[in-house]
C-alpha positions, -999 to +999 in steps of 0.1 A: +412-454-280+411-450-321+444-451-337+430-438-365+414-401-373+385-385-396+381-352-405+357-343-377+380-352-351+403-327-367+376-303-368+375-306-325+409-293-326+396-259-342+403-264-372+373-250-398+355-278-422+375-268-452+413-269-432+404-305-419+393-319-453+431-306-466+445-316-437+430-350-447+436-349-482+476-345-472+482-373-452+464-393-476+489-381-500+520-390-478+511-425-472+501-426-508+538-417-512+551-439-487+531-468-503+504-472-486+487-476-518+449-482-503+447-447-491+446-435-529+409-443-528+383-414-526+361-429-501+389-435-472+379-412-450+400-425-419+439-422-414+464-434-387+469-406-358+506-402-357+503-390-396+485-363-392+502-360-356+536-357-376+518-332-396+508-305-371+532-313-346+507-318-322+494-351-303+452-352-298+440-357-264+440-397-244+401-404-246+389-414-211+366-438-205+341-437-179+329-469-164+298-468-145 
């Protein structure tokens, strides 16, 4: 299971293009503020779950894995 989250897997939650890249662009900011300094580049495009979990009060989905 990722522990981290893009944009897309935002978008699976219903959220439109434009929502997910804000949604993005604010965690980025918190753990900018929290100093977490290497999200502060453009071309992260991946940030841990539980911040944007913390965000929308929500939790995504447990991935299940099909063996076989």
């Amino acid at each position: 299971m990722m522990n981290t989250v893009t944009k897309y897997d935002i978008m699976k939650l219903g959220f439109t293009l434009t929502q997910s890249q804000r949604i993005m662009r604010e965690a980025k900011a918190r753990l900018v503020q929290q100093g977490c300094t290497f999200y502060a580049g453009q071309k992260v495009s991946r940030v841990p779950k539980h911040t944007v979990e913390n965000m929308l009060n929500l939790e995504f989905e447990k991935e299940v894995v099909k063996l076989g």
